[in-house]
C-alpha positions in Angstrom: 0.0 0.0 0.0 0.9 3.3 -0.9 1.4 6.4 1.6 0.5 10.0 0.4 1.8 13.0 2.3 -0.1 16.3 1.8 1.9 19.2 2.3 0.0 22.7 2.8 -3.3 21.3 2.8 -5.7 21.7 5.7 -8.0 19.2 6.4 -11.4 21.2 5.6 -9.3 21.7 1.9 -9.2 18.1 1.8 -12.4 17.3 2.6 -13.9 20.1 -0.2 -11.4 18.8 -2.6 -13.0 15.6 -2.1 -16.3 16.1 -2.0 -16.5 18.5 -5.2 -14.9 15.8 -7.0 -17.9 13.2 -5.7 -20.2 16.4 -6.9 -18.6 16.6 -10.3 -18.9 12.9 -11.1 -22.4 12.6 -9.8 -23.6 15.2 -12.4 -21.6 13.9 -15.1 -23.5 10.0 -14.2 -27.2 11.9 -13.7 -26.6 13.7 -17.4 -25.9 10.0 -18.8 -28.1 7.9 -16.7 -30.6 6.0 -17.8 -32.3 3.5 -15.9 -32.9 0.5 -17.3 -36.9 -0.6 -17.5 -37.4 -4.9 -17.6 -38.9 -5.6 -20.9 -42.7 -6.1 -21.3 -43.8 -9.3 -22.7 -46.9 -9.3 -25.1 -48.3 -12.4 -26.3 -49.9 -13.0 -30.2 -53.4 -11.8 -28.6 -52.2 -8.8 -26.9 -50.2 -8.1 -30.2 -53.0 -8.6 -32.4 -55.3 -6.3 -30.0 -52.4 -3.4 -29.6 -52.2 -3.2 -33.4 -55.7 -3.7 -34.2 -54.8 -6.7 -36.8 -55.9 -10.3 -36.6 -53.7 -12.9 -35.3 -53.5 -14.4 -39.2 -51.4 -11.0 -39.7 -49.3 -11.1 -36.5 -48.4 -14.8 -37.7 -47.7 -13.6 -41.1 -45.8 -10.5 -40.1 -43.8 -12.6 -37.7 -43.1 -15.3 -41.1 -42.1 -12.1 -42.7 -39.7 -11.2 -40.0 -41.5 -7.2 -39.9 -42.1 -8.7 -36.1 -39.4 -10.9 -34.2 -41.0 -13.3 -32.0 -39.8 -15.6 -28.6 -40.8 -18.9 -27.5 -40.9 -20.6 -23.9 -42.4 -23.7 -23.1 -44.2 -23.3 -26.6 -45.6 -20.1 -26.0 -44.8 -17.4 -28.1 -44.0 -13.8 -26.9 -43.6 -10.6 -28.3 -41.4 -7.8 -26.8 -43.4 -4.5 -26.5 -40.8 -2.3 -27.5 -39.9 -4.4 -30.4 -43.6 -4.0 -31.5 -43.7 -0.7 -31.1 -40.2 0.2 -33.3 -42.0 -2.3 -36.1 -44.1 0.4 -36.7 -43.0 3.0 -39.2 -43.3 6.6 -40.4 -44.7 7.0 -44.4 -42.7 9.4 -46.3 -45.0 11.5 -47.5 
């Protein structure tokens, strides 16, 4: 382990010295924070009701790879946010 000697530096400058530098990193982490939201699981139903389609189209759409689809324990799943980023603007 390492010793550091501070020469010229009070103990209240230490202490402000170090607790501006917690201040400055904690801003920098808040301005690039984001916090992470669990994923929302939709299955073909829900999909077809969110979109107003029939499940024929969310099975076709997901043939078509226009929506990617997840399996477990031979259900099928849908991410929300995957649904939601399928849909897109018309140049007009």
């Amino acid at each position: 382990m390492q010793t550091v000697q501070l020469i010229s530096v009070t103990p209240e400058q230490l202490q402000n010295a170090i607790i501006e530098g917690v201040k400055t990193q904690l801003q920098d982490l808040k301005k690039h924070f984001e916090p992470k939201t669990p994923n929302e699981y939709l299955t073909r139903v829900e999909v077809a009701e969110l979109l107003k389609i029939n499940l024929a189209t969310v099975h076709n759409w997901t043939k078509k790879s226009i929506l990617i689809s997840y399996q477990i324990g031979g259900r099928v799943y849908y991410k929300r946010n995957e649904v939601e980023n399928a849909i897109v603007e018309l140049k007009k």
